[in-house]
Backbone as numpy.savetxt, mean C-alpha at the origin, in Angstrom:
# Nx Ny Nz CAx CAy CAz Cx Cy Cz
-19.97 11.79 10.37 -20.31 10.68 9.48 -21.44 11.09 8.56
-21.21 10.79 7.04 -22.24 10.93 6.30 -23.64 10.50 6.92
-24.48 11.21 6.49 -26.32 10.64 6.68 -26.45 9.48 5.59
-26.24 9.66 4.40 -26.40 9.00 3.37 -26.09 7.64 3.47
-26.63 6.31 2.73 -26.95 4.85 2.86 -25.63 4.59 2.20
-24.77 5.75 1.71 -23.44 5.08 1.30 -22.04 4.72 1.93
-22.02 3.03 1.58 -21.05 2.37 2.41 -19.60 2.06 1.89
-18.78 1.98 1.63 -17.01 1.24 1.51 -16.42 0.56 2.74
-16.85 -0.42 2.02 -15.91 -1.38 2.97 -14.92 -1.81 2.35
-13.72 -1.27 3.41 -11.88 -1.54 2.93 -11.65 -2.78 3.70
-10.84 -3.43 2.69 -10.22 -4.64 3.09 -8.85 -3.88 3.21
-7.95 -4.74 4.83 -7.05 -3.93 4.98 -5.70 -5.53 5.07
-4.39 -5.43 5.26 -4.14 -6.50 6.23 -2.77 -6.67 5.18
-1.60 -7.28 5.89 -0.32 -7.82 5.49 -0.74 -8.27 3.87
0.74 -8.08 3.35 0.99 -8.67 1.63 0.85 -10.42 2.10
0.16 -10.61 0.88 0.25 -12.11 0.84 -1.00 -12.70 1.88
-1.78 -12.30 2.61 -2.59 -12.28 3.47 -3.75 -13.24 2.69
-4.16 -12.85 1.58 -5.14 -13.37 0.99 -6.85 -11.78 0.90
-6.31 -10.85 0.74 -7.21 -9.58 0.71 -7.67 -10.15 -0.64
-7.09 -10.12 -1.77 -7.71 -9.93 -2.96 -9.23 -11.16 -3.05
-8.80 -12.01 -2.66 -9.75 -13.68 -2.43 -11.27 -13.05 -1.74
-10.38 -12.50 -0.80 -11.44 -11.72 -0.03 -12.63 -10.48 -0.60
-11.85 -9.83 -1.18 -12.83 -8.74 -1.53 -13.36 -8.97 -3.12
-12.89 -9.94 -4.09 -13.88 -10.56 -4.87 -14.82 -11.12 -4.29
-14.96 -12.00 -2.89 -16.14 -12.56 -2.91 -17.22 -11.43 -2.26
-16.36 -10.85 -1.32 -17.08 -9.17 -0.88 -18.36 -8.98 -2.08
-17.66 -8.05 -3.26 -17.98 -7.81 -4.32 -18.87 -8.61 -4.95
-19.15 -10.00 -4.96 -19.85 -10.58 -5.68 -21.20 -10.98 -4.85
-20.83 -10.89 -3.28 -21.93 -10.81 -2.06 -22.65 -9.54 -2.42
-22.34 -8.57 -2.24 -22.68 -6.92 -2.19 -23.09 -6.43 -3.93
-23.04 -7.14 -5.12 -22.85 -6.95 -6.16 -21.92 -5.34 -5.98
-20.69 -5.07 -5.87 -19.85 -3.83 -5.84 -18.73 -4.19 -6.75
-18.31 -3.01 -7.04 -16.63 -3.24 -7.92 -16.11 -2.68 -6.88
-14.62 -3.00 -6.91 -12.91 -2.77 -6.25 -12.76 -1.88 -6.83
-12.50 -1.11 -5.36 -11.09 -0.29 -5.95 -9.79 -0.32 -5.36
-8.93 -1.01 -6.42 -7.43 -1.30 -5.45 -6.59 -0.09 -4.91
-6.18 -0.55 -4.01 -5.80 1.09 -3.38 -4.35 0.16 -2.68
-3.87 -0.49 -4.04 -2.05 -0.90 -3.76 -1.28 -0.40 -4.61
-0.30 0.99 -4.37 -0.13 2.02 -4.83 1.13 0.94 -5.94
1.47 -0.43 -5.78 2.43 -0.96 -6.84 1.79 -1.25 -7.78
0.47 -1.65 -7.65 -0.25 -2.16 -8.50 -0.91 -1.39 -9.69
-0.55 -0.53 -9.32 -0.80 1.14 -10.24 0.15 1.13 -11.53
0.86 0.48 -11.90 1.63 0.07 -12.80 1.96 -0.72 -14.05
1.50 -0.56 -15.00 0.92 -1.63 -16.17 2.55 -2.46 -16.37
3.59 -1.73 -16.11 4.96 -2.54 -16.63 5.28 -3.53 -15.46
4.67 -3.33 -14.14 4.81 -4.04 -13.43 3.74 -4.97 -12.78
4.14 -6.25 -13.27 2.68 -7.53 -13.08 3.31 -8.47 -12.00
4.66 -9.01 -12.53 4.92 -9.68 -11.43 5.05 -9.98 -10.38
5.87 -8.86 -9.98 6.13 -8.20 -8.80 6.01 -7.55 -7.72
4.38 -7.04 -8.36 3.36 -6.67 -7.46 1.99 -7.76 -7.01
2.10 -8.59 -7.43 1.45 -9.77 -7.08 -0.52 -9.08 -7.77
-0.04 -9.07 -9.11 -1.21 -8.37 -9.61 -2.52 -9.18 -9.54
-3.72 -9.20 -9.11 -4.80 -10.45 -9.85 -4.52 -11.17 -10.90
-4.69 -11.70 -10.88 -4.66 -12.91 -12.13 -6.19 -12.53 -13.26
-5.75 -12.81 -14.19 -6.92 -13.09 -15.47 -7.92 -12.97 -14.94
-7.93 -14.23 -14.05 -9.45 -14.83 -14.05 -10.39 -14.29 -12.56
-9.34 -13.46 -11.73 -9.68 -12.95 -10.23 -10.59 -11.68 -11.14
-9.78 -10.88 -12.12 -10.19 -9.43 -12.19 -11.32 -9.89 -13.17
-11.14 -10.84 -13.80 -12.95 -11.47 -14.36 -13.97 -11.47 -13.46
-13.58 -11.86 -12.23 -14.54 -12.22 -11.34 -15.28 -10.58 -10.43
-14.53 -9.93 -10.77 -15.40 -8.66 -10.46 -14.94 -7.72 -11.03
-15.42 -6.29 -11.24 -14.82 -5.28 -11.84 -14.08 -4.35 -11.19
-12.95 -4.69 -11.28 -12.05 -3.87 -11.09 -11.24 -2.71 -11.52
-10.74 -1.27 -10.45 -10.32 -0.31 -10.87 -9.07 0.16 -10.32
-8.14 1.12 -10.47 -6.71 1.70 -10.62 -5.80 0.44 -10.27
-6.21 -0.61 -11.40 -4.93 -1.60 -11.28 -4.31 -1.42 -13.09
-2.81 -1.91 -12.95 -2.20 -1.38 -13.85 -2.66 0.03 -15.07
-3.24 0.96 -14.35 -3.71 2.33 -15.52 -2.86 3.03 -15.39
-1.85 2.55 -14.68 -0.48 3.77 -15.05 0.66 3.53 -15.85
1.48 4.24 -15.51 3.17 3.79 -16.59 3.83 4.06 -15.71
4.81 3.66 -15.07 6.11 3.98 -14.49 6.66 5.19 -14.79
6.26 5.83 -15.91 6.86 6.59 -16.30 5.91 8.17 -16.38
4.90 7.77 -16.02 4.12 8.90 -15.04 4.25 9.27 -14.10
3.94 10.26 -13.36 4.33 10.94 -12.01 2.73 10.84 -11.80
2.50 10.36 -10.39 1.28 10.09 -9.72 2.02 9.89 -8.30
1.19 10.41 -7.65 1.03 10.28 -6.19 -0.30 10.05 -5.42
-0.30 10.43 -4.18 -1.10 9.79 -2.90 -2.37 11.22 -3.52
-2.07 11.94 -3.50 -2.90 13.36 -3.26 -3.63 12.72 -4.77
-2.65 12.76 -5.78 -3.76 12.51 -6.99 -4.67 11.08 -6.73
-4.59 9.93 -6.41 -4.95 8.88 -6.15 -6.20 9.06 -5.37
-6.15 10.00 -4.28 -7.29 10.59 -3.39 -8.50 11.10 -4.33
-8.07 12.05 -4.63 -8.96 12.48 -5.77 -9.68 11.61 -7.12
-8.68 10.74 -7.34 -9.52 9.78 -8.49 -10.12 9.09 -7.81
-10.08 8.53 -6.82 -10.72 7.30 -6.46 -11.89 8.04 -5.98
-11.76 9.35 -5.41 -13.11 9.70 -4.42 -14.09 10.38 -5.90
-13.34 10.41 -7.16 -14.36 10.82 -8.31 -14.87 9.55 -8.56
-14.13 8.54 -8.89 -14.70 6.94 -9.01 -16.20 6.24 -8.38
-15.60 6.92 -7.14 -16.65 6.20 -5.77 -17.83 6.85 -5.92
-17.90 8.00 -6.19 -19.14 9.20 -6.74 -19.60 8.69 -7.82
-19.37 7.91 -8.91 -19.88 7.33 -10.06 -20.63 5.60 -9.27
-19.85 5.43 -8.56 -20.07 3.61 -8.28 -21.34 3.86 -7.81
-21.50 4.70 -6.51 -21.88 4.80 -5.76 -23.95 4.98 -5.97
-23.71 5.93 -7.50 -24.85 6.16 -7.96 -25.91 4.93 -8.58
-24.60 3.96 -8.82 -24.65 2.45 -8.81 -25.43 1.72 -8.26
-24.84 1.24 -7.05 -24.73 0.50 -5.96 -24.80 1.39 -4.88
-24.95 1.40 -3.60 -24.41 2.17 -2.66 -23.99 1.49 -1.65
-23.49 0.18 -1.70 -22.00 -0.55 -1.21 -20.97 -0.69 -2.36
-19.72 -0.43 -1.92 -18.39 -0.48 -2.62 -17.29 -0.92 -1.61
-16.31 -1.95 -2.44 -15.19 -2.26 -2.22 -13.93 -1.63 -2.48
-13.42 -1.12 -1.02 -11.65 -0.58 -1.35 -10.73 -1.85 -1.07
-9.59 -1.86 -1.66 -8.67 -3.10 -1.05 -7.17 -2.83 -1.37
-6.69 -3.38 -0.13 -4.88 -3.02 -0.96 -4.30 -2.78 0.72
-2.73 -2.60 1.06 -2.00 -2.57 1.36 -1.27 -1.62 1.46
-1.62 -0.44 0.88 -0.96 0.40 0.77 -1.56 1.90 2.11
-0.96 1.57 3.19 -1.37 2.42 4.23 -1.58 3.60 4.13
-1.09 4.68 3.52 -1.21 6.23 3.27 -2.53 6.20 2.22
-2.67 5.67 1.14 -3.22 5.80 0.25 -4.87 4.97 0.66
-5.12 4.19 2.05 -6.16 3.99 2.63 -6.52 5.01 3.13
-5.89 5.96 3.89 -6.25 6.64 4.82 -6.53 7.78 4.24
-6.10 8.48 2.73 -5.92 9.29 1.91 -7.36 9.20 1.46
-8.14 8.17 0.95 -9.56 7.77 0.67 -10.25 8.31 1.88
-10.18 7.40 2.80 -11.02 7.38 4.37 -11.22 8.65 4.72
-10.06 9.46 4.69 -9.80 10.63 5.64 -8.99 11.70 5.36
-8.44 11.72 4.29 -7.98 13.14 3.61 -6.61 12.52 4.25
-5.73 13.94 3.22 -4.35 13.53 3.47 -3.75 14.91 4.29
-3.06 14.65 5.11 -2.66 15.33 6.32 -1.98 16.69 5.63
-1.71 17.78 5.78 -1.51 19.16 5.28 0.01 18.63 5.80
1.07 19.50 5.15 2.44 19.22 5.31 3.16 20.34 4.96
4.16 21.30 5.57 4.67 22.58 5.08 5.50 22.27 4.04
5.66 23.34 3.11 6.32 23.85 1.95 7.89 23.73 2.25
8.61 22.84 1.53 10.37 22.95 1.94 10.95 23.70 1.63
11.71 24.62 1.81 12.88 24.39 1.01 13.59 23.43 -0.20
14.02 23.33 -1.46 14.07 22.56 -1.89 15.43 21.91 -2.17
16.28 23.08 -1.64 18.02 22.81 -1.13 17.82 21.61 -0.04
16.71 21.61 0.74 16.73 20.27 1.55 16.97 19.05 0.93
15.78 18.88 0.05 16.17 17.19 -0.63 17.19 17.60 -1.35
18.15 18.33 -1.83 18.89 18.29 -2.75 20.20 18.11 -2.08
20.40 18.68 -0.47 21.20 17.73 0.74 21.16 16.51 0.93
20.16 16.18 0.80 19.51 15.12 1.42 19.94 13.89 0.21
19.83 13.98 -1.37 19.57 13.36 -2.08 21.65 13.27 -2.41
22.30 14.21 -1.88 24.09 14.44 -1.95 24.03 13.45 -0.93
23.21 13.52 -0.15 24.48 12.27 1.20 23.94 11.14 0.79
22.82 10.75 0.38 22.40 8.87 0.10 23.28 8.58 -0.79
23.48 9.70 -2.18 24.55 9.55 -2.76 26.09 8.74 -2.16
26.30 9.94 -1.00 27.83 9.83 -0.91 28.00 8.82 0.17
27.04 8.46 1.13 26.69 7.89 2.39 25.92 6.54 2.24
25.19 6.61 1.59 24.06 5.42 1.63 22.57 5.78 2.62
21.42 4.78 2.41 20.48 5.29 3.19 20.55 5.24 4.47
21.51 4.29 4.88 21.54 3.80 6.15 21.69 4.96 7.20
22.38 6.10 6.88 22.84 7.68 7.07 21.21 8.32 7.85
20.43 8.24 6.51 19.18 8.94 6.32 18.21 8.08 7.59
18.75 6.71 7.41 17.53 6.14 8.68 17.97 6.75 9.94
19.04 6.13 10.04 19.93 6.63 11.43 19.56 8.13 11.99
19.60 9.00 11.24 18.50 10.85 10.87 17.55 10.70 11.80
16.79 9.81 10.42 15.24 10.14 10.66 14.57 9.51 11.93
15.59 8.14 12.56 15.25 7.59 13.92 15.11 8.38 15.21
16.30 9.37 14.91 16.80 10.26 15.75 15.35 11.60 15.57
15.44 11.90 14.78 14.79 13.22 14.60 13.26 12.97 14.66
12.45 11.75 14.46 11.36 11.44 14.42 11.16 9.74 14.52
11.08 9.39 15.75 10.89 7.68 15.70 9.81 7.25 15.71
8.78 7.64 15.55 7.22 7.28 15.54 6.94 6.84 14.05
7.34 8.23 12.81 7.30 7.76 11.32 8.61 6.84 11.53
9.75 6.36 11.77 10.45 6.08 11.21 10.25 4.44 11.77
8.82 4.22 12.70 8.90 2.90 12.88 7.79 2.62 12.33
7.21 3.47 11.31 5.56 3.41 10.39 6.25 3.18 9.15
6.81 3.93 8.33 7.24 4.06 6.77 7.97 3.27 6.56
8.15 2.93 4.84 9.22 1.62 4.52 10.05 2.30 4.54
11.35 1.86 5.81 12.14 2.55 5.61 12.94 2.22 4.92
12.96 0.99 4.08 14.18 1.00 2.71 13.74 1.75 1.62
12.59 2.25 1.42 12.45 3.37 0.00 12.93 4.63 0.68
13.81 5.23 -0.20 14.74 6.49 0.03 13.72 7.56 0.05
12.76 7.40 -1.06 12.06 8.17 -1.40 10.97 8.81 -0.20
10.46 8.25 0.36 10.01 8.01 2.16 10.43 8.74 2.88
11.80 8.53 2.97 12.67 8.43 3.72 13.18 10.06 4.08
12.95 10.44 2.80 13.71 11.87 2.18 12.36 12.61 2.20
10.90 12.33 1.98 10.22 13.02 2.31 10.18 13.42 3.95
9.64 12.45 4.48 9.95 12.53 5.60 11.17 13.63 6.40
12.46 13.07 6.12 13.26 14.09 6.50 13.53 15.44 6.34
13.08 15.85 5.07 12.88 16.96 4.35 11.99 18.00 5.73
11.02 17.42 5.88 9.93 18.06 6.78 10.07 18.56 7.92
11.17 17.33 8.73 11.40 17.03 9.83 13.00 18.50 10.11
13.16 18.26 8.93 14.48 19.48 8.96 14.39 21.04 8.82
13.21 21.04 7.33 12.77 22.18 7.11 11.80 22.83 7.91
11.16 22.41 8.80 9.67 22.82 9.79 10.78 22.77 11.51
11.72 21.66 11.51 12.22 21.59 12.99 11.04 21.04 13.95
9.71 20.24 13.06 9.17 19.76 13.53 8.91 18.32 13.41
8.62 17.45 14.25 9.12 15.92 13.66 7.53 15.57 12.58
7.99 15.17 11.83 6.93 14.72 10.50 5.54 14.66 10.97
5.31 13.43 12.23 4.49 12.34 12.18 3.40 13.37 13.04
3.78 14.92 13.41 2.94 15.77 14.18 2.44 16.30 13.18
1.97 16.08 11.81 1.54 16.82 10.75 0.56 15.55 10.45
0.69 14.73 10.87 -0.34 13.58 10.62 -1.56 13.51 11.96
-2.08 12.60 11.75 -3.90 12.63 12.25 -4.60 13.93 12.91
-4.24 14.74 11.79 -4.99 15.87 11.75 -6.72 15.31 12.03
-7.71 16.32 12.26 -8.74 16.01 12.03 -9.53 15.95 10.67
-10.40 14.32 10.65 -10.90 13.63 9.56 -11.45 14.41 8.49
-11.40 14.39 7.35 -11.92 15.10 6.54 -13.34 14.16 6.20
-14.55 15.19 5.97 -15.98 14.37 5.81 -15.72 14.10 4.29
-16.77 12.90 4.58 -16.90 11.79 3.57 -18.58 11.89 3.04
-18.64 11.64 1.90 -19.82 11.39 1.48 -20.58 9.85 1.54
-19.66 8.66 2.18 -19.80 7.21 2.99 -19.32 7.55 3.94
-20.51 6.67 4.12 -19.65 5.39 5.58 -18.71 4.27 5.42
-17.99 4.13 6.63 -16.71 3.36 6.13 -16.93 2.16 7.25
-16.69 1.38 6.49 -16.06 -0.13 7.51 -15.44 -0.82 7.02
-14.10 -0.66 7.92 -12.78 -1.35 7.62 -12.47 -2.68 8.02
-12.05 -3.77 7.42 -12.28 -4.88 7.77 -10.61 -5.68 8.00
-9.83 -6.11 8.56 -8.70 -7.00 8.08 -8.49 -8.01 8.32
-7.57 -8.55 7.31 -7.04 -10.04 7.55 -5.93 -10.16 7.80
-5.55 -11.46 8.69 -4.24 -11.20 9.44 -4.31 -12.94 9.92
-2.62 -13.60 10.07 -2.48 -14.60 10.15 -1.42 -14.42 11.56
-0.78 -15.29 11.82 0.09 -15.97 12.59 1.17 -15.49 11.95
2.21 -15.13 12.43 3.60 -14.14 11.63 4.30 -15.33 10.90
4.65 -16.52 11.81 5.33 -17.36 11.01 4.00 -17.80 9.37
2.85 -18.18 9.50 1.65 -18.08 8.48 2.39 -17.36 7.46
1.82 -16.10 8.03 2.13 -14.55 6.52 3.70 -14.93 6.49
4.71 -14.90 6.76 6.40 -15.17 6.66 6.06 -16.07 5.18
5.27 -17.20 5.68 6.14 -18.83 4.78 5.24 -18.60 3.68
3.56 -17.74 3.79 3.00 -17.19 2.45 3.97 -16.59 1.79
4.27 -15.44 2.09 5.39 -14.31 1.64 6.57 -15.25 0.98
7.32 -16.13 1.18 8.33 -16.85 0.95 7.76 -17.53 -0.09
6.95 -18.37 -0.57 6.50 -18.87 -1.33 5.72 -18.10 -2.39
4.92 -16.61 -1.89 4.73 -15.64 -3.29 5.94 -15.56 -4.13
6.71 -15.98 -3.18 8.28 -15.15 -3.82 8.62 -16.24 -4.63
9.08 -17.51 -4.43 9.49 -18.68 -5.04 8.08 -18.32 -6.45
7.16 -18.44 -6.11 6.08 -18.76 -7.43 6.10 -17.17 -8.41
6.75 -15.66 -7.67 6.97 -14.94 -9.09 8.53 -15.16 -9.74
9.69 -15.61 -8.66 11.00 -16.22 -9.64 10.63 -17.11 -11.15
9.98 -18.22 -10.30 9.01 -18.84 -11.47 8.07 -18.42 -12.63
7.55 -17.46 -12.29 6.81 -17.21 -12.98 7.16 -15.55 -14.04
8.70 -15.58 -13.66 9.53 -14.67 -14.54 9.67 -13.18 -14.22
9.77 -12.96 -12.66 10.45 -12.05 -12.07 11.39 -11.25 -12.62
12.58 -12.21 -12.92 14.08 -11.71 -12.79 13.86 -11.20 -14.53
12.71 -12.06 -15.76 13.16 -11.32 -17.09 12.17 -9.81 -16.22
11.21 -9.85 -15.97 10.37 -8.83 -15.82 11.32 -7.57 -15.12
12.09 -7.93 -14.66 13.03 -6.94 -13.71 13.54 -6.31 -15.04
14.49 -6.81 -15.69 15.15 -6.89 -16.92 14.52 -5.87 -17.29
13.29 -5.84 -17.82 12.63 -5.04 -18.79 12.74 -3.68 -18.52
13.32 -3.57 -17.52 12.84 -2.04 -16.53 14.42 -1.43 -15.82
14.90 -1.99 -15.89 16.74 -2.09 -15.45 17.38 -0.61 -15.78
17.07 -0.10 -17.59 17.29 0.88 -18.08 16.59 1.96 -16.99
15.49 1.78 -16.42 14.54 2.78 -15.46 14.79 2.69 -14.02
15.52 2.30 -13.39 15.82 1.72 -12.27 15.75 2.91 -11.12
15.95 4.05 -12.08 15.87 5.27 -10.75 14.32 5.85 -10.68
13.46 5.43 -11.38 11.96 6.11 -11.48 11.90 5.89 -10.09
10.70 6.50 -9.51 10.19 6.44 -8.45 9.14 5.43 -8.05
8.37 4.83 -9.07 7.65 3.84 -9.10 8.75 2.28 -9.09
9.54 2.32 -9.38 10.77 1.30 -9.22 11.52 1.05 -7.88
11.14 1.53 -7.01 12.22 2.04 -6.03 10.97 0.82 -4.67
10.95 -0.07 -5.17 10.36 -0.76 -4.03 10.64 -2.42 -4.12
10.12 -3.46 -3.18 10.37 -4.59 -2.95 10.04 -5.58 -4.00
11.06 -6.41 -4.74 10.78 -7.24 -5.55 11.89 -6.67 -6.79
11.88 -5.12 -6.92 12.73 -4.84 -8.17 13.92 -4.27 -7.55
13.80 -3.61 -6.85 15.24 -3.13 -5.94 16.34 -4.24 -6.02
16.02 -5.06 -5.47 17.19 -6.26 -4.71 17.71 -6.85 -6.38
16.23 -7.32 -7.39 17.32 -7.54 -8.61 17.89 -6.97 -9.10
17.75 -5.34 -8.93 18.44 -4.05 -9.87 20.02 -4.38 -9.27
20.27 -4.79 -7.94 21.14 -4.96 -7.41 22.21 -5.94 -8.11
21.52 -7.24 -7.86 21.56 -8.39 -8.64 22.33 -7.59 -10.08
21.91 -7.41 -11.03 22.23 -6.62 -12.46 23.29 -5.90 -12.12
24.01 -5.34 -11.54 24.40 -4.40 -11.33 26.01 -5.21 -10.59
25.79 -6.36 -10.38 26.76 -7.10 -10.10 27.02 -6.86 -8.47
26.20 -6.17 -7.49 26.40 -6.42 -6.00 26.07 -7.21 -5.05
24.81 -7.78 -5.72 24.08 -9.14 -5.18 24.59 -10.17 -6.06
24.01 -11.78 -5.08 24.38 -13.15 -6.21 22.98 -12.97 -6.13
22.39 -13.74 -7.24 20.49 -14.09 -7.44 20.32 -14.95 -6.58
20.54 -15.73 -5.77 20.34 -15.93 -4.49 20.63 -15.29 -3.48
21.17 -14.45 -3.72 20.92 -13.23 -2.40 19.94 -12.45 -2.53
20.41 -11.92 -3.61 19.02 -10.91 -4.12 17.05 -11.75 -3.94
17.20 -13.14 -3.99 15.58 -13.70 -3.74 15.86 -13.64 -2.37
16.94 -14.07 -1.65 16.98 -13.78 -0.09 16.45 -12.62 0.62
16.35 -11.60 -0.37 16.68 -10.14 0.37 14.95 -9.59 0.07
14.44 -10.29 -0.89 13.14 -10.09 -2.03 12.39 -10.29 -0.55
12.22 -11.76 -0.11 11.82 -12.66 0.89 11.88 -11.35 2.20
12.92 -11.35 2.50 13.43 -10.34 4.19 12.67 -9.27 3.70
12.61 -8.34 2.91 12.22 -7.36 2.64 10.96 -6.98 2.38
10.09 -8.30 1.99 8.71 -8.82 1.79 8.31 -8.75 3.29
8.85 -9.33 4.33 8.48 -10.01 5.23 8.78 -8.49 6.46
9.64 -7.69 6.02 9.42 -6.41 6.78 8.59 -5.65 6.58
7.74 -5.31 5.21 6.90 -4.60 5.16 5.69 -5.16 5.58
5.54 -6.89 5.33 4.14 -7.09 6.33 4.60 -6.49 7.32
5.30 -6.78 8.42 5.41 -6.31 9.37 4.97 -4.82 10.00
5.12 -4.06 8.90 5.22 -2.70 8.99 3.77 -1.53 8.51
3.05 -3.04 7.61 1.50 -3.22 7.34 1.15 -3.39 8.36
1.64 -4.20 9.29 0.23 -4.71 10.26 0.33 -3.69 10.91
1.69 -2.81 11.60 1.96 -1.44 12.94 1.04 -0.73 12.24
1.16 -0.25 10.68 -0.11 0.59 10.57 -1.30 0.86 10.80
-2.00 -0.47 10.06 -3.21 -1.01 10.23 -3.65 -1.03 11.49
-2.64 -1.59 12.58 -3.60 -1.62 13.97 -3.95 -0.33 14.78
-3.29 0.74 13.98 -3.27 1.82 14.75 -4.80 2.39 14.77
-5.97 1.96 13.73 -7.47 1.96 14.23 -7.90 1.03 14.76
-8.51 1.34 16.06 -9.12 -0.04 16.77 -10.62 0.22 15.87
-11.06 0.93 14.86 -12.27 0.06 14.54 -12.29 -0.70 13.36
-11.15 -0.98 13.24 -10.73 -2.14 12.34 -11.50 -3.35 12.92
-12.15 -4.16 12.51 -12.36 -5.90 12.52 -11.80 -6.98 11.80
-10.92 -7.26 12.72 -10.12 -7.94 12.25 -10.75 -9.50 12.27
-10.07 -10.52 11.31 -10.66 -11.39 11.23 -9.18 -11.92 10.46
-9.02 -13.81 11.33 -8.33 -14.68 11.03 -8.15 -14.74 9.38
-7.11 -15.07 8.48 -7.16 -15.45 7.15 -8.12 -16.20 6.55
-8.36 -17.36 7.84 -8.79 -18.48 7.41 -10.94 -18.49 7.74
-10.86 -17.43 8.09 -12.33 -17.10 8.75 -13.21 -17.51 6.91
-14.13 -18.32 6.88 -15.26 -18.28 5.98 -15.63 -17.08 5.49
-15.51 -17.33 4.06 -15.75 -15.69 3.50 -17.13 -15.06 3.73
-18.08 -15.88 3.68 -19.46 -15.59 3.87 -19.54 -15.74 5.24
-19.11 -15.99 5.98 -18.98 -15.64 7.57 -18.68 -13.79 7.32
-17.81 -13.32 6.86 -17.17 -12.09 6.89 -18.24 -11.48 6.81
-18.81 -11.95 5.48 -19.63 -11.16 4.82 -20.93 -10.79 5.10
-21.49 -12.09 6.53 -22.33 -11.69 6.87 -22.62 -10.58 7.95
-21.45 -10.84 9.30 -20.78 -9.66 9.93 -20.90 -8.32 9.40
-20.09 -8.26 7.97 -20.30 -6.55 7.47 -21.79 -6.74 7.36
-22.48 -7.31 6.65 -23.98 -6.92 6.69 -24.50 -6.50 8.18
-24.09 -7.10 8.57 -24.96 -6.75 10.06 -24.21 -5.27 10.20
-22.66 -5.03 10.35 -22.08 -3.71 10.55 -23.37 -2.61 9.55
-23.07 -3.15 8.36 -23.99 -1.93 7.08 -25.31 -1.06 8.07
-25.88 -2.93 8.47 -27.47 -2.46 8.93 -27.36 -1.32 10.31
-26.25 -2.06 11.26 -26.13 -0.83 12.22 -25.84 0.50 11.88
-24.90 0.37 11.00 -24.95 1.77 10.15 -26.06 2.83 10.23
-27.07 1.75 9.41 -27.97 2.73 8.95 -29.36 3.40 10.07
-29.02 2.31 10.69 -30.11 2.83 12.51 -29.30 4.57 12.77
């Protein structure tokens, strides 16, 4: 653990949870800026769908890597590591409390703790791999990757192919199962970290999740899908909310199936948020509904033990 008085505290916890509510008031307790670390939200073409802040949330504190990308950039976890930990080196000279927040499990832990070393493929692998989803469907590739590695394959979304195919790639080309290339030992940090989450009652986060969903239909989902339809194979596209309408378009879904599937598919990846997330017990977890300045006083007290 760093010596140094510098702190990040990550807000962690299920979509729809209420994190963002949370780590503005964080931020405005601690005077700190965010840094979102929800790898959809990385996307300027995509607002709806990723359940972006609103106007008046990202008024309320200063916020960073939300929509500064294009879909049509290539960015990943490894680059994301690196900007944010150049970011935090600027904040930091700042302030020396800062806010991480987001949902996006690899790309927390990628900040926290470096990203796990992974062997070199072959590249005839994904190019197998990318012939059978083709000719097979993914369902092929889960069925694989259950078999060949069930630890990642009950961590990762397993409806992004893209995942799916990394993963397997590894698991084929090494003959070693993926998830033994992960929690390597921590890479040092120039902070201290305290991770904080929020978490409800499953049916709670479910009928949130169901109702994010009803209020982005409303609030123009299906044109926003539209806009992006022509792009449908990018890699930044290939997740929950645009998938099921690409479907929809494409004439295999009805638009009530496709919000059906928006909903189920919403409601598996909380699911698949929380298996992550709990896998550190020094997470502190805390009810949705817990008083924000209750939270906030807790991390203070965490900060001060810190610094003893």
């Amino acid at each position: 653990m760093s010596t140094n008085q510098n702190t990040l505290i990550t807000i962690v916890g299920p979509t729809a949870v209420g994190k963002t509510a949370l780590s503005i008031q964080l931020a405005n307790v601690f005077s700190a800026s965010i840094i979102s670390c929800d790898s959809r939200q990385f996307f300027k073409e995509m607002t709806i769908g990723t359940a972006v802040p609103e106007s008046k949330e990202l008024a309320a504190a200063i916020h960073y890597f939300i929509q500064n990308r294009s879909v049509f950039d290539s960015y990943n976890v490894g680059e994301f590591e690196r900007d944010a930990l150049e970011k935090l080196e600027v904040l930091f000279k700042e302030n020396p409390i800062q806010i991480m927040v987001g949902g996006s499990g690899l790309y927390v832990d990628a900040v926290l703790n470096g990203l796990d070393y992974f062997p070199e493929v072959d590249p005839k692998i994904r190019e197998a791999l990318l012939l059978k989803i083709e000719k097979e469907g993914i369902e092929v590739l889960q069925k694989q990757l259950k078999e060949l590695d069930l630890e990642t394959y009950k961590l990762i979304a397993i409806d992004n192919p893209h995942r799916i195919m990394r993963a397997l790639e590894v698991c084929i080309g090494s003959g070693i199962p993926y998830s033994t290339f992960k929690n390597k030992p921590k890479k040092q940090r120039n902070f201290k970290s305290i991770k904080i989450g929020l978490n409800a009652d499953r049916e709670i986060i479910y009928n949130r999740i169901n109702q994010r969903v009803d209020a982005m239909i409303d609030n123009g989902l299906i044109e926003e899908a539209k806009t992006l339809y022509a792009h449908k194979e990018l890699n930044a596209l290939q997740t929950v909310g645009y998938r099921e309408l690409f479907s929809f378009f494409d004439g295999n879904f009805t638009k009530e199936f496709a919000i059906s599937e928006i909903k189920k598919n919403s409601r598996r990846f909380a699911k698949r948020q929380l298996t992550w997330f709990k896998r550190d017990k020094n997470t502190l977890w805390f009810d949705y509904l817990t008083d924000k300045l209750t939270i906030a006083s807790e991390v203070s007290e965490k900060i001060n033990k810190l610094k003893e």
